[in-house]
DRENDO-1510 file (C-alpha; in Angstrom, 1 decimal, always signed):
<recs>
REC; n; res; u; v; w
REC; 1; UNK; +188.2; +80.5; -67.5 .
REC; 2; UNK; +191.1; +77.9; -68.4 .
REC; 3; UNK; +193.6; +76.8; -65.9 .
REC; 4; UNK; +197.1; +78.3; -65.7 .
REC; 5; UNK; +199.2; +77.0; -66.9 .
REC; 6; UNK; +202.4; +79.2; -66.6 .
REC; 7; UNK; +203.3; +82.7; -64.4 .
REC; 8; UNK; +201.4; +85.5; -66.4 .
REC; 9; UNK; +203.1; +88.2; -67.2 .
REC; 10; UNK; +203.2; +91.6; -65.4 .
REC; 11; UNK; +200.3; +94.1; -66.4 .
REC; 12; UNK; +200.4; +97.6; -67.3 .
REC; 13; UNK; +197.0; +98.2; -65.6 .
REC; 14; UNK; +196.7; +96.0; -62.2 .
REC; 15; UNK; +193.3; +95.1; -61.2 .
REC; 16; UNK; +191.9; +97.2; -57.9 .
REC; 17; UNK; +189.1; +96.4; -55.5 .
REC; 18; UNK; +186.1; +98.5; -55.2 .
REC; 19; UNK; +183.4; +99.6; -52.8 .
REC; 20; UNK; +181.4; +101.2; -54.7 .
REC; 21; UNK; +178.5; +99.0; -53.7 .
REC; 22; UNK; +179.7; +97.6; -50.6 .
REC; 23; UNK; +176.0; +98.7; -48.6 .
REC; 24; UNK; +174.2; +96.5; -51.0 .
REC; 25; UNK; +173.2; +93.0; -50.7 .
REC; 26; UNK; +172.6; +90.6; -53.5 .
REC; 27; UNK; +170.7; +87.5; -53.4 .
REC; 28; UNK; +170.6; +85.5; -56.5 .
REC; 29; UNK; +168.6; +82.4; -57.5 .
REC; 30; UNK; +170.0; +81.0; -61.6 .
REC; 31; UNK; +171.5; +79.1; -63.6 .
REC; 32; UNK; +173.3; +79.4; -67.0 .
REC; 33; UNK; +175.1; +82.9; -67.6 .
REC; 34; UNK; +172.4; +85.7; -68.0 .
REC; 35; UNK; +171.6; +86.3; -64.6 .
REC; 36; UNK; +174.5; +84.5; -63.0 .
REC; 37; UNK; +177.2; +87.4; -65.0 .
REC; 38; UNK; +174.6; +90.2; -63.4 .
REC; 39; UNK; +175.4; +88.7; -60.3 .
REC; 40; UNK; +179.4; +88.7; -60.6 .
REC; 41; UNK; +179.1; +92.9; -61.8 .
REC; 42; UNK; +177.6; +93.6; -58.9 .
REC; 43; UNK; +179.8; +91.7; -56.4 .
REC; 44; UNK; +183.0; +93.2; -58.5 .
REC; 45; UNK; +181.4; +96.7; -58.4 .
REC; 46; UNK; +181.9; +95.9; -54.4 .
REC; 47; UNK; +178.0; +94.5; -53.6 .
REC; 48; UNK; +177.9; +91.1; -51.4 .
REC; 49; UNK; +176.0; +88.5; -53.2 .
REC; 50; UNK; +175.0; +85.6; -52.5 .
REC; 51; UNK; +174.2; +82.8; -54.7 .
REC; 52; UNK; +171.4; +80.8; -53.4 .
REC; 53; UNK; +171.7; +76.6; -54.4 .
REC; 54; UNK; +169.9; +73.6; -54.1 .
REC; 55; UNK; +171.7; +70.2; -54.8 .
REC; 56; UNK; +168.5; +69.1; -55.9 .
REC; 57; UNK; +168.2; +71.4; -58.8 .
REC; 58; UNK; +171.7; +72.7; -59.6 .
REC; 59; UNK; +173.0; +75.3; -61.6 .
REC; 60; UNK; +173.9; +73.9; -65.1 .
REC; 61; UNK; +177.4; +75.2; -65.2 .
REC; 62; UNK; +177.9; +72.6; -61.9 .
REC; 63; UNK; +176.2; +69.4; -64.3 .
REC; 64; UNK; +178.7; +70.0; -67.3 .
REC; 65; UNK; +182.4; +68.0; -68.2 .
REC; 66; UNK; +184.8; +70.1; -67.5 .
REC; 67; UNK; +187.7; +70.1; -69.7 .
REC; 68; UNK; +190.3; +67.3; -70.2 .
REC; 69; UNK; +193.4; +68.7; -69.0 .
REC; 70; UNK; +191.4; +69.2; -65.3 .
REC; 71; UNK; +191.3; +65.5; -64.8 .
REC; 72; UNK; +193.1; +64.1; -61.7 .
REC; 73; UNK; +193.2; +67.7; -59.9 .
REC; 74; UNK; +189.9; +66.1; -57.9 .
REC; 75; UNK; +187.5; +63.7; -57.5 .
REC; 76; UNK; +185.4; +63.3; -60.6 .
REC; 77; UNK; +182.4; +64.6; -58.4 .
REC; 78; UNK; +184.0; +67.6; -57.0 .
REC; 79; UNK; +185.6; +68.3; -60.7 .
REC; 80; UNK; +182.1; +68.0; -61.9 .
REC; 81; UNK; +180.7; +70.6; -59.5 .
REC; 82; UNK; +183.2; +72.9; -59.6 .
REC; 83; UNK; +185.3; +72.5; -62.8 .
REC; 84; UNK; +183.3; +73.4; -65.7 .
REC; 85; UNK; +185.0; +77.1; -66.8 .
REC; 86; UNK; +181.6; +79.0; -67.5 .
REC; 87; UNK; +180.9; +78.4; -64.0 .
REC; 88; UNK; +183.8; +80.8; -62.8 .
REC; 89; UNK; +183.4; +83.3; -65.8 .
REC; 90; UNK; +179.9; +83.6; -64.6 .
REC; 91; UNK; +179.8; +83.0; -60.8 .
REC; 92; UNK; +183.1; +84.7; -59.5 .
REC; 93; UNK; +183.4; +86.7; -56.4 .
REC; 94; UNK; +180.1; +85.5; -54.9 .
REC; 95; UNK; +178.9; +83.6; -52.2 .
REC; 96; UNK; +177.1; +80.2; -51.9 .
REC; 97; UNK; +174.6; +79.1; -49.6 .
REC; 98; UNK; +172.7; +75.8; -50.3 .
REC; 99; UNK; +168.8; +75.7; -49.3 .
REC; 100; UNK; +166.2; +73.3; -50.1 .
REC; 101; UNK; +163.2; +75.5; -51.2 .
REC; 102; UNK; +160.5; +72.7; -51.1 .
REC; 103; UNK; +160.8; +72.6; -47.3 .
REC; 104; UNK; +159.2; +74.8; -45.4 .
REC; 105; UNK; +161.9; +75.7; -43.1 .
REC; 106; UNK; +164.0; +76.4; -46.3 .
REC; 107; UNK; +161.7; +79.0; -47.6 .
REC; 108; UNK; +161.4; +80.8; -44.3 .
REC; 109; UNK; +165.2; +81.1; -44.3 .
REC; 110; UNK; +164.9; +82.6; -48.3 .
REC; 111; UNK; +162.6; +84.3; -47.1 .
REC; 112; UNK; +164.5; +85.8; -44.1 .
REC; 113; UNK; +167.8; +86.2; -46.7 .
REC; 114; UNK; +165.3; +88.2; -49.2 .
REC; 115; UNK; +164.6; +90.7; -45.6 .
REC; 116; UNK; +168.0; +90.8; -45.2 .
REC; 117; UNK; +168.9; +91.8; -49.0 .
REC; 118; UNK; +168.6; +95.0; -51.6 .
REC; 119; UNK; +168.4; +93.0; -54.5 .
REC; 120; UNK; +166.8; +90.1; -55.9 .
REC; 121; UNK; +168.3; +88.2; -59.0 .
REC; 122; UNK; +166.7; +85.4; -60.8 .
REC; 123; UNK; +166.2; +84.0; -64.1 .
REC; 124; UNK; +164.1; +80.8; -64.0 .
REC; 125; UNK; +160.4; +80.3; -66.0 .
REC; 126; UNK; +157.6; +82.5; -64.7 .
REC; 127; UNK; +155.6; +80.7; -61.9 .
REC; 128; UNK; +158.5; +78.8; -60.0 .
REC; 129; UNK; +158.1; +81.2; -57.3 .
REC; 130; UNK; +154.4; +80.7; -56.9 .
REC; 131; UNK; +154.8; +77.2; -56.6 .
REC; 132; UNK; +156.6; +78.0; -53.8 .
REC; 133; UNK; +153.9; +80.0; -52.2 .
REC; 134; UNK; +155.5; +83.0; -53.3 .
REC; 135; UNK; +155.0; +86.0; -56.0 .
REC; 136; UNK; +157.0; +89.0; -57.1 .
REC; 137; UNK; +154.2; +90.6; -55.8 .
REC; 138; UNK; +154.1; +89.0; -52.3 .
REC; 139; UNK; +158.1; +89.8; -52.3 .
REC; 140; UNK; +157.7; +93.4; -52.9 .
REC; 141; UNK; +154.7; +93.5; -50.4 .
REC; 142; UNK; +156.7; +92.0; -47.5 .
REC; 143; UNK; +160.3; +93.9; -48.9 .
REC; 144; UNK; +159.0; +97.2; -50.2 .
REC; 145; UNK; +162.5; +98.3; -51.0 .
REC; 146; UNK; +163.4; +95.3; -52.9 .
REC; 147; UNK; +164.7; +95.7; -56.6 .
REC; 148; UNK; +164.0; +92.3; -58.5 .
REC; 149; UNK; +165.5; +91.1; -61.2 .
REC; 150; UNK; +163.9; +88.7; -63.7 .
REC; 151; UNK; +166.3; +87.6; -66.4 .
REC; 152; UNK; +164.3; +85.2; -68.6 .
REC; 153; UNK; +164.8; +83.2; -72.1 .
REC; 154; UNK; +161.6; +85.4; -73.1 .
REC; 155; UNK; +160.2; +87.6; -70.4 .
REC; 156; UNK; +157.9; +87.3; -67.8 .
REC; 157; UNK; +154.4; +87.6; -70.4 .
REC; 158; UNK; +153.5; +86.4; -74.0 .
REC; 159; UNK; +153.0; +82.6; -75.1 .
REC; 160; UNK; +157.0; +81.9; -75.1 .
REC; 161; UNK; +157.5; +82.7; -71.6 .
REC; 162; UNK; +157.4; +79.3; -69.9 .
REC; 163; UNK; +159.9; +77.8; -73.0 .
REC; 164; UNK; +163.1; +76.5; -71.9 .
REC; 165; UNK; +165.4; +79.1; -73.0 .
REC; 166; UNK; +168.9; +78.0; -75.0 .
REC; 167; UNK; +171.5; +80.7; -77.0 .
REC; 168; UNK; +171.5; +79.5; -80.3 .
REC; 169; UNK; +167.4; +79.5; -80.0 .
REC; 170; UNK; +167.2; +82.7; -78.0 .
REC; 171; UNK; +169.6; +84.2; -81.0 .
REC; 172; UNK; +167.3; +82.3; -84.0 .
REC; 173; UNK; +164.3; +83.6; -82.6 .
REC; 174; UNK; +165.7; +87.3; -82.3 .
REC; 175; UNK; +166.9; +87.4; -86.4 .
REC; 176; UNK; +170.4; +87.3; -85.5 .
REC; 177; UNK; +171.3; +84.1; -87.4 .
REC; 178; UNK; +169.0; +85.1; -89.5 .
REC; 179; UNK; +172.1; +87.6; -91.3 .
REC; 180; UNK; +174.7; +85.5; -90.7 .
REC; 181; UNK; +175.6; +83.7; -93.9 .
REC; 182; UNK; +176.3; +84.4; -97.6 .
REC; 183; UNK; +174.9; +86.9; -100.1 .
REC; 184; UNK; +173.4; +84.6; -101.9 .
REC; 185; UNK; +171.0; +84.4; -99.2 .
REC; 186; UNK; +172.0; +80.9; -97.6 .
REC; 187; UNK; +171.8; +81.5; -93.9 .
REC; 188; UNK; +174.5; +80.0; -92.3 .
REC; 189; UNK; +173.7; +81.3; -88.7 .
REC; 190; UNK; +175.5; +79.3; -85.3 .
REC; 191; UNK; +177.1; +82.3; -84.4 .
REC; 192; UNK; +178.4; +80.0; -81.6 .
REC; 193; UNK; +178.1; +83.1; -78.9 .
REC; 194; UNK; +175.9; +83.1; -76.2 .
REC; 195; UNK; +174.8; +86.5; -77.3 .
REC; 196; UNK; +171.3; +86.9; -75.9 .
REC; 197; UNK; +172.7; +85.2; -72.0 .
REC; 198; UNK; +175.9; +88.1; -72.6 .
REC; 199; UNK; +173.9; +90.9; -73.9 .
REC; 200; UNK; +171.3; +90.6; -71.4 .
REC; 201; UNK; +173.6; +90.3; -68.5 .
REC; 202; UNK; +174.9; +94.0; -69.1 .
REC; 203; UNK; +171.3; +95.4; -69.4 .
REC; 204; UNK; +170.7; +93.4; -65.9 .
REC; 205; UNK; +173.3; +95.5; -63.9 .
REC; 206; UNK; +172.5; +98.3; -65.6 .
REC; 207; UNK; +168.7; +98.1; -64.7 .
REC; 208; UNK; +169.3; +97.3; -61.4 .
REC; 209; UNK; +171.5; +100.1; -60.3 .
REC; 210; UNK; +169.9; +102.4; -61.9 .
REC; 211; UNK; +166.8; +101.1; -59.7 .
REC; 212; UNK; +168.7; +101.4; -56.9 .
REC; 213; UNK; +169.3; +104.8; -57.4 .
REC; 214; UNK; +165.6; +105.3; -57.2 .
REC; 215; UNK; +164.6; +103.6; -54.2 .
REC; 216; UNK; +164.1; +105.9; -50.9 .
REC; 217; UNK; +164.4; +105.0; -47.4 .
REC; 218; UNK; +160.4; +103.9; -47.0 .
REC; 219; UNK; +160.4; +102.3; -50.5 .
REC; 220; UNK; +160.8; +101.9; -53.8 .
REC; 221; UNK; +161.2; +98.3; -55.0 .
REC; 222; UNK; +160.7; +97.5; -58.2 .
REC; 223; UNK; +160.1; +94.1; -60.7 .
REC; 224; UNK; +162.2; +94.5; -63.8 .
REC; 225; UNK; +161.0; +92.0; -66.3 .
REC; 226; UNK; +164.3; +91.8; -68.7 .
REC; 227; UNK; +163.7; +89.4; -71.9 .
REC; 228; UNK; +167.1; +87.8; -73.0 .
REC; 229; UNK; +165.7; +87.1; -76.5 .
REC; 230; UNK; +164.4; +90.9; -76.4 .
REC; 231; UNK; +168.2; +91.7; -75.6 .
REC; 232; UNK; +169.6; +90.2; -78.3 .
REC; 233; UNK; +167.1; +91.7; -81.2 .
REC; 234; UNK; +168.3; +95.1; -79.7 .
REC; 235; UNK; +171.9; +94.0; -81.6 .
REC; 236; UNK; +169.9; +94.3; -85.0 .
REC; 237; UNK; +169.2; +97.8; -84.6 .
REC; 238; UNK; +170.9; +99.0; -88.1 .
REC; 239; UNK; +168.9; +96.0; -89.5 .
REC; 240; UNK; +165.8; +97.2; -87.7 .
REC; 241; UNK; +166.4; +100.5; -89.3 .
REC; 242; UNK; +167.1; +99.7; -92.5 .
REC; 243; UNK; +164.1; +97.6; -93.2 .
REC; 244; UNK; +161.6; +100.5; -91.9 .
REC; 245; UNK; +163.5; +103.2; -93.5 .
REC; 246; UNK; +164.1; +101.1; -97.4 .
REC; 247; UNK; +161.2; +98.3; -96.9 .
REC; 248; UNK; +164.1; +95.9; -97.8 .
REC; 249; UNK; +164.5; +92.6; -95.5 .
REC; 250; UNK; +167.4; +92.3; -93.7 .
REC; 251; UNK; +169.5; +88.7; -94.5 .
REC; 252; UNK; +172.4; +87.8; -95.1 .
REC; 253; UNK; +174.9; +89.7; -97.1 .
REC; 254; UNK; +178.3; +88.4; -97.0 .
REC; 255; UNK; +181.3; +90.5; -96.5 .
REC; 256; UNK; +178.7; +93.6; -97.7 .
REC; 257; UNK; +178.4; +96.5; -95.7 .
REC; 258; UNK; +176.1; +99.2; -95.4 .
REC; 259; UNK; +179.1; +101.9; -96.3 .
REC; 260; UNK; +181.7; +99.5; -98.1 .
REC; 261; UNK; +183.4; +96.0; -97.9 .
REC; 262; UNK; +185.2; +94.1; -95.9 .
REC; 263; UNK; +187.3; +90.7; -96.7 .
REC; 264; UNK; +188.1; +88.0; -94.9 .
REC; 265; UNK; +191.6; +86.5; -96.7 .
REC; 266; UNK; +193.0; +83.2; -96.2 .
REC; 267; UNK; +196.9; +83.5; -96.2 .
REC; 268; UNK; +199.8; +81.4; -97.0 .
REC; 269; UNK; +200.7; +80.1; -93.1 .
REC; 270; UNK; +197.2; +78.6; -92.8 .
REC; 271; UNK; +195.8; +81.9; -91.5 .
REC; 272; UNK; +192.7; +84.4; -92.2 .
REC; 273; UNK; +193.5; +88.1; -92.1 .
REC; 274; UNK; +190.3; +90.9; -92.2 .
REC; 275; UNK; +190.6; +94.0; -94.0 .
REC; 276; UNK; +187.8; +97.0; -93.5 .
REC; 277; UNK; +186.5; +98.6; -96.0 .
REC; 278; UNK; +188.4; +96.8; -98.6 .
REC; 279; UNK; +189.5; +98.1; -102.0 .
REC; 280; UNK; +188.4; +96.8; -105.2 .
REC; 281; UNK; +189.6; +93.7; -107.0 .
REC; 282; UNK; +191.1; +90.5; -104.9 .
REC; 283; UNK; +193.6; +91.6; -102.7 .
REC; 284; UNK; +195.7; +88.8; -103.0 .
REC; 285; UNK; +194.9; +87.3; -106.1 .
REC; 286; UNK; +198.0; +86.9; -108.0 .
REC; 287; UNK; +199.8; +84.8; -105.1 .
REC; 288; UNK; +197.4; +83.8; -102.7 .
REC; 289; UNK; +199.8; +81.1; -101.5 .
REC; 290; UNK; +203.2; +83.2; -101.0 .
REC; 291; UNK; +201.8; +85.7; -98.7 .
REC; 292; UNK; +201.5; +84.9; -94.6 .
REC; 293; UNK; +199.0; +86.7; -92.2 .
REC; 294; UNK; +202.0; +89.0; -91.0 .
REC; 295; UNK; +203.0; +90.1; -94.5 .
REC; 296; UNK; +199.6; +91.1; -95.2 .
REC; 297; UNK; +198.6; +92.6; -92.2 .
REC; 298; UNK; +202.2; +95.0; -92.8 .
REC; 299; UNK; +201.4; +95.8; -96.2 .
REC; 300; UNK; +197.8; +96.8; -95.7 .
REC; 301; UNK; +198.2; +99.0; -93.1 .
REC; 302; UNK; +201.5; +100.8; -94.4 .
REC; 303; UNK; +199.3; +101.9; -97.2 .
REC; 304; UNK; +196.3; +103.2; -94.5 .
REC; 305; UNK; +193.7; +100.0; -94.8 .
REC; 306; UNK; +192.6; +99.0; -91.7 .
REC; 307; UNK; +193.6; +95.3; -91.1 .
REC; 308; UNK; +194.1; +92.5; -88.5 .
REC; 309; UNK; +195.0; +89.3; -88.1 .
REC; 310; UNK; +191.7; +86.3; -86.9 .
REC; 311; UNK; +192.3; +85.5; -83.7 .
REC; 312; UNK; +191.3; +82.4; -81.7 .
REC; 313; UNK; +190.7; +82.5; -78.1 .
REC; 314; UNK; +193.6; +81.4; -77.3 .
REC; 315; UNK; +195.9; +84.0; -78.8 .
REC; 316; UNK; +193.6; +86.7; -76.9 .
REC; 317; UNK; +194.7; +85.3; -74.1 .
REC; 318; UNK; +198.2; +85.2; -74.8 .
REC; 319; UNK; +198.3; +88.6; -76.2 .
REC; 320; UNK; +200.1; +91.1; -74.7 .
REC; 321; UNK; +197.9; +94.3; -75.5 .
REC; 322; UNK; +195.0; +92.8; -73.9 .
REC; 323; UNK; +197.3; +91.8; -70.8 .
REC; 324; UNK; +198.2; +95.4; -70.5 .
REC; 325; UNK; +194.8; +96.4; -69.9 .
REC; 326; UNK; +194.1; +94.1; -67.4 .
REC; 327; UNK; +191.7; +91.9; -69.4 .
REC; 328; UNK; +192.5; +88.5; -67.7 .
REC; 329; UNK; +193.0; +88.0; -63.9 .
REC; 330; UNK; +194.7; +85.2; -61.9 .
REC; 331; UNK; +192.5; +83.3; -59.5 .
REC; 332; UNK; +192.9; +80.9; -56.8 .
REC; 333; UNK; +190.3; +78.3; -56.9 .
REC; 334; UNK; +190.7; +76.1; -53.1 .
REC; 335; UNK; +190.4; +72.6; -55.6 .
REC; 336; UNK; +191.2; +73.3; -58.7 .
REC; 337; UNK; +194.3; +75.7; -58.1 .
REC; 338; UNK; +194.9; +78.8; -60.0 .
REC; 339; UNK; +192.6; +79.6; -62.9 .
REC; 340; UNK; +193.0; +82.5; -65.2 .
REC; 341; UNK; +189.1; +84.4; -65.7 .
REC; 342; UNK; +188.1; +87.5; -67.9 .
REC; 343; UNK; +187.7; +90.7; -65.7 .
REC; 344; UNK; +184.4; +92.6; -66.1 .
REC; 345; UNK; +186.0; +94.5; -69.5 .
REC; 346; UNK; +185.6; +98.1; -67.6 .
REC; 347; UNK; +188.1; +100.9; -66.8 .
REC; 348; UNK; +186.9; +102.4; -63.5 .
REC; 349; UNK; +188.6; +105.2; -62.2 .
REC; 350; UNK; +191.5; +104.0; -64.2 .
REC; 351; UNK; +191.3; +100.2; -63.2 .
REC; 352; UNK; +189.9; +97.1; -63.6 .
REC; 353; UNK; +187.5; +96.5; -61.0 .
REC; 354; UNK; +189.3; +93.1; -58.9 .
REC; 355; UNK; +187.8; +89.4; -59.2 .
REC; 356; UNK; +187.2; +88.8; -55.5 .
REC; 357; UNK; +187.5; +85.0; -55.7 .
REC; 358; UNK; +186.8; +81.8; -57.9 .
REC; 359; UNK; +183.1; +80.6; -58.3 .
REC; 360; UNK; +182.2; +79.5; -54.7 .
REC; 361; UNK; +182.1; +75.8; -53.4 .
REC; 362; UNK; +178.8; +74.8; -53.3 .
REC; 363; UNK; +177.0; +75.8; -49.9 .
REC; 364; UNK; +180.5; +76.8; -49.0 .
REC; 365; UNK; +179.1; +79.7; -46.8 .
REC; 366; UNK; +175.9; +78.2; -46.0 .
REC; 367; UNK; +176.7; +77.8; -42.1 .
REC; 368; UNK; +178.2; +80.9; -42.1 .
REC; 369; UNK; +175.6; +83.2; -43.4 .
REC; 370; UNK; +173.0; +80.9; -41.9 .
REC; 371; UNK; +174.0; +81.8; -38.6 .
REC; 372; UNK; +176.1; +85.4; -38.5 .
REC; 373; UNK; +173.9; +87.0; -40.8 .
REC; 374; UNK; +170.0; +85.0; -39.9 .
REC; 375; UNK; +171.2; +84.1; -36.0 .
REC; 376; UNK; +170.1; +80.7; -36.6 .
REC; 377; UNK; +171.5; +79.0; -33.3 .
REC; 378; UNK; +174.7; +76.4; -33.8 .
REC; 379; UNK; +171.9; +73.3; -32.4 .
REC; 380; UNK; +169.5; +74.6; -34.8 .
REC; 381; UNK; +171.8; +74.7; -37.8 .
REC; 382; UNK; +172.7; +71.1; -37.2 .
REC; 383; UNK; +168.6; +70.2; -36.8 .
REC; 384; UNK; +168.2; +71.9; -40.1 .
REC; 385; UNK; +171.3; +70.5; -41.9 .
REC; 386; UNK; +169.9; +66.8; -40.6 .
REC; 387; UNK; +166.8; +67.6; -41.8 .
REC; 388; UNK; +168.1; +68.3; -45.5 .
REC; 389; UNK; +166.8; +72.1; -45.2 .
REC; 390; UNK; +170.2; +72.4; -46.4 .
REC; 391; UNK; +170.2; +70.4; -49.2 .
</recs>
């Protein structure tokens, strides 16, 4: 997410709402981006979810700085809360409701949410919920048609599971830094993507509407216990492969391929061009400081080499081809004003499914859902709010 800045241009393929899901309710419980980004697919594939918060423990994308250039658009609480980018990549087009869990009104009213919902979403260490008096197995006893999620650092079993779970250790532990580097055999690693949170976020939604689909009217909830370090070792599946077909250990290998080559050039204008399945001999060898990125990019594909300029961030945002496709949408967020977020990266029926909103407020629809959707009486909502069952 980054702020806009300036009036986007006009794309080729305009975002549309969908309903797909709009019978299903989501209730989520996370933090981070694994189970949070589950969340967001669902409520943009048309589900209502709704994140559940405590100020007491908050998510971690609502205790991060935000960026520089949001100072002075709010208070430096609110901008703490609510301004961190990762927090609206991850948490868009939901719902927030704030509930302190340790009292025992507040769990009733989970409780009475979890009744009221068709899906379950979490991703916190095994055993929170039982300290709460609670178990997945309790849950599916009292909701049989339940479908819950469990989006861990290491699954629900084995001697990791109650580790704090982080991406660069998620990814070490799963042998993906483990080939990144030169082919010398000097890992390098810090692949600087949250790839086991993004990985696993996709299987999430996957697994869930696919147990959806299974449920029937009397029953049919299930647990799915989804390991983001698991996620992220199914990336190295060539890897995995090659090792059990050759006996050789994966590592690094440089710019080696299994079927060929590819270089990574450094150009005149400061730039790094990649070129597929390169040909023998340097490329650029005899005036690596006369030719630019453009140049090279022209030249190599005129004679059928497949090659593209490196890209930062920032010029994926800025360039028009992804624009066209709808890749980026224009929020409003009610502090922060408008924000510019990546869309779920699906074609659906020929569109991008919308991005219903910015990450909510926190507890912005707490009084709301509290008493439309669990008929908790106006004098008893203000008992419980003084209380700090709200919290």
């Amino acid at each position: 997410m980054v702020r806009l800045t300036k009036q986007p241009t006009e794309v080729a393929t305009p975002p549309r709402s969908l309903d797909w899901l709009s019978s299903i309710r989501v209730v989520e419980v996370s933090t981070g981006v694994a189970a949070p980004l589950t969340g967001r697919i669902l409520a943009e594939l048309g589900a209502e979810v709704i994140k559940v918060e405590s100020r007491a423990k908050l998510d971690v994308n609502r205790v991060r700085v935000p960026r520089e250039e949001m100072s002075g658009l709010a208070d430096p609480e609110t901008l703490r809360l609510e301004g961190f980018g990762l927090l609206h990549e991850a948490s868009a087009s939901k719902r927030s409701v704030t509930l302190n869990l340790k009292t025992e009104a507040g769990r009733d009213l989970f409780l009475r949410l979890l009744s009221e919902a068709d899906v379950f979403v979490q991703n916190f260490a095994p055993g929170w919920l039982e300290r709460l008096g609670l178990s997945i197995e309790d849950l599916l006893h009292q909701c049989p048609r339940l479908v819950v999620l469990s989006a861990t650092g290491y699954g629900q079993t084995g001697p990791l599971c109650q580790q704090r779970a982080y991406a660069p250790i998620m990814s070490s532990l799963a042998g993906l830094e483990g080939v990144i580097g030169y082919e010398d055999g000097a890992v390098v690693g810090a692949s600087a993507t949250a790839m086991a949170d993004l990985n696993c976020s996709f299987y999430g939604a996957f697994l869930v509407l696919a147990a959806l689909n299974g449920r029937t009217q009397t029953g049919g909830g299930r647990h799915l216990d989804l390991s983001q370090t698991e996620a992220c070792v199914a990336l190295l599946g060539e890897a995995m492969v090659e090792y059990a077909s050759t006996g050789k250990a994966p590592g690094p290998t440089g710019n080696t391929t299994l079927t060929g080559r590819r270089e990574v050039v450094p150009c005149s204008d400061g730039r790094w061009v990649v070129v597929d399945d390169a040909p023998e001999g340097d490329l650029v060898s005899a005036r690596p400081d006369e030719v630019s990125s453009e140049e090279l990019v022209t030249q190599l594909q005129s004679t059928g080499i497949a090659a593209t300029p490196v890209l930062t961030p920032h010029e994926v945002l800025q360039d028009q081809a992804f624009r066209d496709r709808g890749l980026f949408q224009e929020i409003e967020h009610p502090v922060l004003g408008p924000l510019i977020t990546t869309s779920i990266p699906w074609h659906l029926d020929g569109a991008v499914p919308r991005v219903r909103s910015s990450s909510p407020l926190l507890g912005a629809d707490t009084e709301e859902i509290m008493t439309q959707l669990l008929s908790v009486a106006s004098e008893d909502f203000d008992r419980l709010t003084t209380e700090g069952v709200f919290h």
